[in-house]
C-alpha positions as CSV (number, residue, x, y, z in Angstrom):
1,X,-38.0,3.4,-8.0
2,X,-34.4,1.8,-7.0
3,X,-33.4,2.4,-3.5
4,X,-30.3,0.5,-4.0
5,X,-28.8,4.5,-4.7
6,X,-30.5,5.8,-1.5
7,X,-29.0,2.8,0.4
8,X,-25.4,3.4,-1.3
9,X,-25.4,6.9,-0.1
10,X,-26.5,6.1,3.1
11,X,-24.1,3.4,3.8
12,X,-21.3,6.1,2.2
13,X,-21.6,8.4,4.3
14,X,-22.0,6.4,7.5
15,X,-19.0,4.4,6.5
16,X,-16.9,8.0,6.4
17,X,-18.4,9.0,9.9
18,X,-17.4,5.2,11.5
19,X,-14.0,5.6,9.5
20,X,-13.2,8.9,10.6
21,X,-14.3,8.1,14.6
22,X,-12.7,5.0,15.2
23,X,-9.4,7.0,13.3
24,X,-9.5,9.8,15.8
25,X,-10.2,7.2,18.6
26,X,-7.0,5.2,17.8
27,X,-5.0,8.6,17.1
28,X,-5.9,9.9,20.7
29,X,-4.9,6.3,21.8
30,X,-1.6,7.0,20.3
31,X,-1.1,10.3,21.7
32,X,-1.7,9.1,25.1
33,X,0.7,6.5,24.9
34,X,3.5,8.6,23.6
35,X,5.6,8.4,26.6
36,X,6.3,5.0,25.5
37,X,10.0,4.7,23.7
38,X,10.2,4.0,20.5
39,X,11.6,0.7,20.3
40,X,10.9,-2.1,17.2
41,X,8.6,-4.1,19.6
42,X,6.4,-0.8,20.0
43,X,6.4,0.5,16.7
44,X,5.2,-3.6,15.8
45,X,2.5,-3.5,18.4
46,X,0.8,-0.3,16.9
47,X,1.4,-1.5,13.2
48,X,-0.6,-5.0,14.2
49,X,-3.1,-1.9,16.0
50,X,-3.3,-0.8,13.1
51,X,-3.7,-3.8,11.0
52,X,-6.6,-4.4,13.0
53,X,-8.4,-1.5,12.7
54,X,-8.3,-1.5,8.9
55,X,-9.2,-5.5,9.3
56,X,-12.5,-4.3,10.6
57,X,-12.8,-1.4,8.7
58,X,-13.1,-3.4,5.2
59,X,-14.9,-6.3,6.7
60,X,-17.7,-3.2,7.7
61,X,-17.6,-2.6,3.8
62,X,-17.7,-5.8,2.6
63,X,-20.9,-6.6,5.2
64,X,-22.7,-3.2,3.9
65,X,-22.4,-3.9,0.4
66,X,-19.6,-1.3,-0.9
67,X,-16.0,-2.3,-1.4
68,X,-15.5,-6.2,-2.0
69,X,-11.5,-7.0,-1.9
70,X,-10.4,-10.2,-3.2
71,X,-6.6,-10.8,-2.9
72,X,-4.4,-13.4,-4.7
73,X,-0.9,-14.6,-2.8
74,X,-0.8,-12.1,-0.1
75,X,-0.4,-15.3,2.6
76,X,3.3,-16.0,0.4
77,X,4.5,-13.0,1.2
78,X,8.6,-13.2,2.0
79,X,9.4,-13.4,5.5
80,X,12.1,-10.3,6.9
81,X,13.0,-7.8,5.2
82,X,11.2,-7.0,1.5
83,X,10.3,-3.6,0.1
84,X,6.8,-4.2,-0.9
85,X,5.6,-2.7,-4.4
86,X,2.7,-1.4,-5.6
87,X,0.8,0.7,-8.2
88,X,-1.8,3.2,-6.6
89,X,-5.2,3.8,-8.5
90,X,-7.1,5.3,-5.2
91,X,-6.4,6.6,-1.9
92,X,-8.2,3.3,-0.5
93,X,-5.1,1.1,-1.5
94,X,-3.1,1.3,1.3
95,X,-6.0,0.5,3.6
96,X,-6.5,-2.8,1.6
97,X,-2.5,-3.7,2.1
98,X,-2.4,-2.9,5.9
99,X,-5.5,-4.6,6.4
100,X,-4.0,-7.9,5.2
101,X,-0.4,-7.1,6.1
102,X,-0.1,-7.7,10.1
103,X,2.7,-5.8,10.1
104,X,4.2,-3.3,7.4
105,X,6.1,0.1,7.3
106,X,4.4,3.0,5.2
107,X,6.3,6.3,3.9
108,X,3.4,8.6,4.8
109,X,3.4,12.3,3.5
110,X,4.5,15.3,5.3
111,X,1.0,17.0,5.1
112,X,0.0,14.1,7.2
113,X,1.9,14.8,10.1
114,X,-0.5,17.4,11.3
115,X,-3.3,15.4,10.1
116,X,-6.0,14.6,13.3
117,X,-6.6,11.2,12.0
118,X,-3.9,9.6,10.8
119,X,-0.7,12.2,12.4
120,X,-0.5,10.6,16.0
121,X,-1.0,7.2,14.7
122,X,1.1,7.1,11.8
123,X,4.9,8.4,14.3
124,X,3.5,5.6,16.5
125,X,3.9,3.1,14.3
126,X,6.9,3.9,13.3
127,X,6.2,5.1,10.0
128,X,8.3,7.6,7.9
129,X,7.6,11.0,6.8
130,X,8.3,11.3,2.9
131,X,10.4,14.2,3.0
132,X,12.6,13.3,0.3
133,X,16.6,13.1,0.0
134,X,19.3,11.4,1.7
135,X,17.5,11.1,5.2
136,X,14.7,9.4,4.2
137,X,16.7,6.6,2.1
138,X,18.7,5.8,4.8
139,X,16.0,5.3,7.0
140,X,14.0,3.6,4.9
141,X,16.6,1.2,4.2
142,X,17.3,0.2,7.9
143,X,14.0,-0.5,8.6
144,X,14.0,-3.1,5.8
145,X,17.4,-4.4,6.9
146,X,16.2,-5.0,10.6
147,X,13.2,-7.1,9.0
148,X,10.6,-4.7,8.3
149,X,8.1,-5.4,5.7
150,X,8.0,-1.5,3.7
151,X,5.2,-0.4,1.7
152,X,6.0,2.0,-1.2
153,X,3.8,3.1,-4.2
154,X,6.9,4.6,-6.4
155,X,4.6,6.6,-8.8
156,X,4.3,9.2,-5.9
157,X,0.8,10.0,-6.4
158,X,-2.5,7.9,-7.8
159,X,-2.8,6.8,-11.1
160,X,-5.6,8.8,-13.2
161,X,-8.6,7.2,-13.5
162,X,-8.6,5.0,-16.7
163,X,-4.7,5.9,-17.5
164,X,-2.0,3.5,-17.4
165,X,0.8,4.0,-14.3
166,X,2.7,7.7,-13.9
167,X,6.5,7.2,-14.7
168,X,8.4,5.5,-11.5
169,X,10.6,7.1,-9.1
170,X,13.7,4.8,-8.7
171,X,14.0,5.5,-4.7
172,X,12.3,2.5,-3.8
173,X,14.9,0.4,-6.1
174,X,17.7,2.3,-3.9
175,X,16.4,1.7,-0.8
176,X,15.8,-2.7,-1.8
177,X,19.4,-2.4,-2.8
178,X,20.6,-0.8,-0.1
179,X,19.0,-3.4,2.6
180,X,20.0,-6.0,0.2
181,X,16.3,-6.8,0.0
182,X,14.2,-8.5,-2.5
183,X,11.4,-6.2,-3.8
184,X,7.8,-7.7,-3.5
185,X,5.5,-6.7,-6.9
186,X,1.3,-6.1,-5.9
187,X,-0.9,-5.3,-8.6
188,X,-3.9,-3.5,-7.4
189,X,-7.0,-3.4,-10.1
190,X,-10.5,-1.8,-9.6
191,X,-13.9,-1.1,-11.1
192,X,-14.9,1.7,-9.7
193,X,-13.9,5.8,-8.7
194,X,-13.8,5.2,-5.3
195,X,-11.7,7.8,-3.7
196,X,-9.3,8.0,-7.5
197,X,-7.3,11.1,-8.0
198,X,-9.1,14.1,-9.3
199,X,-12.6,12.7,-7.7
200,X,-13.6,14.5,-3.9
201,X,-13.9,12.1,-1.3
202,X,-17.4,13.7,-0.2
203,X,-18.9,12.6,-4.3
204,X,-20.6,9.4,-4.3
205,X,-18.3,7.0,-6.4
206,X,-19.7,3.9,-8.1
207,X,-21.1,1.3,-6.0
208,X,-20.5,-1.7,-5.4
209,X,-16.8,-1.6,-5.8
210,X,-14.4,-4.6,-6.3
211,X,-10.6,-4.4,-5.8
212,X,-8.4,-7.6,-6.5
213,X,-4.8,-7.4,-4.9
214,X,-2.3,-10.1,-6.7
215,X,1.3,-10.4,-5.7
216,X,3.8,-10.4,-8.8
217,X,7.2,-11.0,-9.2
218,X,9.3,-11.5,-6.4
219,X,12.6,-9.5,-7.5
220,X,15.9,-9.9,-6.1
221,X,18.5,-6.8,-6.1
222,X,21.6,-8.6,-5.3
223,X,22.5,-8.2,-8.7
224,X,24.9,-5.8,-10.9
225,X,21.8,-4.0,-12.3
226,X,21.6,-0.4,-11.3
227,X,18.6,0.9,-9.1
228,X,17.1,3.1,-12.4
229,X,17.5,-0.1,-14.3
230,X,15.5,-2.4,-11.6
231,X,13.3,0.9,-11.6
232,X,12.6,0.6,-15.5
233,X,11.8,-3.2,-15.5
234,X,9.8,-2.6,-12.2
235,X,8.0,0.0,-14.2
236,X,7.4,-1.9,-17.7
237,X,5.9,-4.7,-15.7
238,X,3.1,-2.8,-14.2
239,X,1.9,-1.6,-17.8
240,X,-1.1,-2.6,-19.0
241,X,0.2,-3.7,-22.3
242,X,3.1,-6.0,-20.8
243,X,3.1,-9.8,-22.2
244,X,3.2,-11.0,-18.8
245,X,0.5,-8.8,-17.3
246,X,-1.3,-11.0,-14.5
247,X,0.4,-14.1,-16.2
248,X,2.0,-16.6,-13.1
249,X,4.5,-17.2,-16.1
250,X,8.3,-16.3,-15.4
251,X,9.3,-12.7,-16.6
252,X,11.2,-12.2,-19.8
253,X,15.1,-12.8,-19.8
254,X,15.3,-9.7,-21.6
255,X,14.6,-8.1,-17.9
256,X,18.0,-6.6,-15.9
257,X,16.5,-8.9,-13.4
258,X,15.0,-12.6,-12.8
259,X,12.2,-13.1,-10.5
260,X,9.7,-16.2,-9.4
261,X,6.4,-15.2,-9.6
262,X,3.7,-16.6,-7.4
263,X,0.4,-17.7,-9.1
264,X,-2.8,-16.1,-8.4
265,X,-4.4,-18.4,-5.4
């Protein structure tokens, strides 16, 4: 008999508790210090906290055998201001980002707010609360114009497991275009059910897991294309069934937009 499954289990589950501790931990953390303003320096220092904390947290998985990441480009990443891009198969994706990203600004949602874990930390690091409309857009888009590095995942919610990507929502085209920001494509890929939509986080997924993370296209928005129509290239890229589809080659003219895209490393 295996123990390999009696070790995955094991390792799951201990991997939740350490998760969920050193989250509360860094949440009190950011309670305590909430006297401090909040300035762009601050908000920076609890992002790189942050950053950390997630650096650590996927090295622990890599060293027990669960989740291997292997990303592609990450390190040529724009400097200032981008609105980074990315499709979202499982809850788990935004860990791998922050964990590479040293310093990056998330739309979080409102349920989160209240949230033990991941409230206190995530208004500490100057992070925005998805609440939708005019608001949000404008705030969103003056973090990126100060030089902020933001993190969207425009399909709103995770992609079904085996299904090609839900139907974009053009805000964060708005938002690039508003900052007069170029828009960062990452295209996140896995082989396993680890924490996907429509799977609870307490069933043991597939083990070991392997994620690769590949920046795309670079797109620039200071163009006379409209936000949907950025939105609807954007969107046609990410399908499966795209010519280009994790091809380093340039993307089609036909595209509203042109873009360099940075080979896989």
């Amino acid at each position: 008999m295996s123990l390999r499954p009696v070790y995955n289990r094991l390792a799951y589950y201990l991997t939740l508790l350490l998760f969920g501790a050193f989250g509360f931990g860094l949440s009190l953390l950011c309670l305590v210090t909430g006297w401090l303003p909040a300035t762009e320096r601050v908000d920076r220092f609890f992002q790189r906290l942050v950053h950390r904390h997630l650096a650590l947290f996927h090295w622990w998985c890599a060293f027990a055998g669960l989740v291997h990441i292997r990303y592609h480009g990450l390190e040529q990443l724009p400097r200032g201001g981008v609105v980074l891009v990315a499709n979202h198969p499982a809850l788990i994706d935004i860990t791998c980002l922050l964990a590479r990203i040293p310093e990056a600004v998330c739309i979080f949602k409102p349920a989160i707010r209240k949230n033990p874990l991941l409230g206190a930390t995530a208004r500490r690091a100057g992070y925005l609360c998805g609440d939708g409309g005019h608001e949000l857009i404008r705030a969103a888009a003056a973090k990126v114009a100060a030089g902020n590095l933001l993190i969207m995942f425009p399909e709103g919610t995770r992609t079904p497991l085996g299904r090609s990507p839900l139907p974009f929502k053009p805000g964060f085209a708005v938002i690039a275009k508003r900052a007069r920001a170029p828009i960062q494509l990452v295209r996140i890929s896995t082989d396993s059910d680890v924490l996907t939509k429509g799977r609870a986080w307490w069933r043991l997924p597939r083990f070991p897991a392997h994620i690769d993370v590949s920046t795309g296209p670079l797109v620039p928005t200071d163009t006379d294309a409209r936000a949907s129509d950025l939105a609807s290239a954007i969107e046609a890229w990410f399908s499966p069934s795209a010519p280009h589809s994790g091809s380093s080659r340039p993307i089609s003219s036909a595209n509203p937009w042109t873009a360099q895209v940075h080979p896989p490393q």
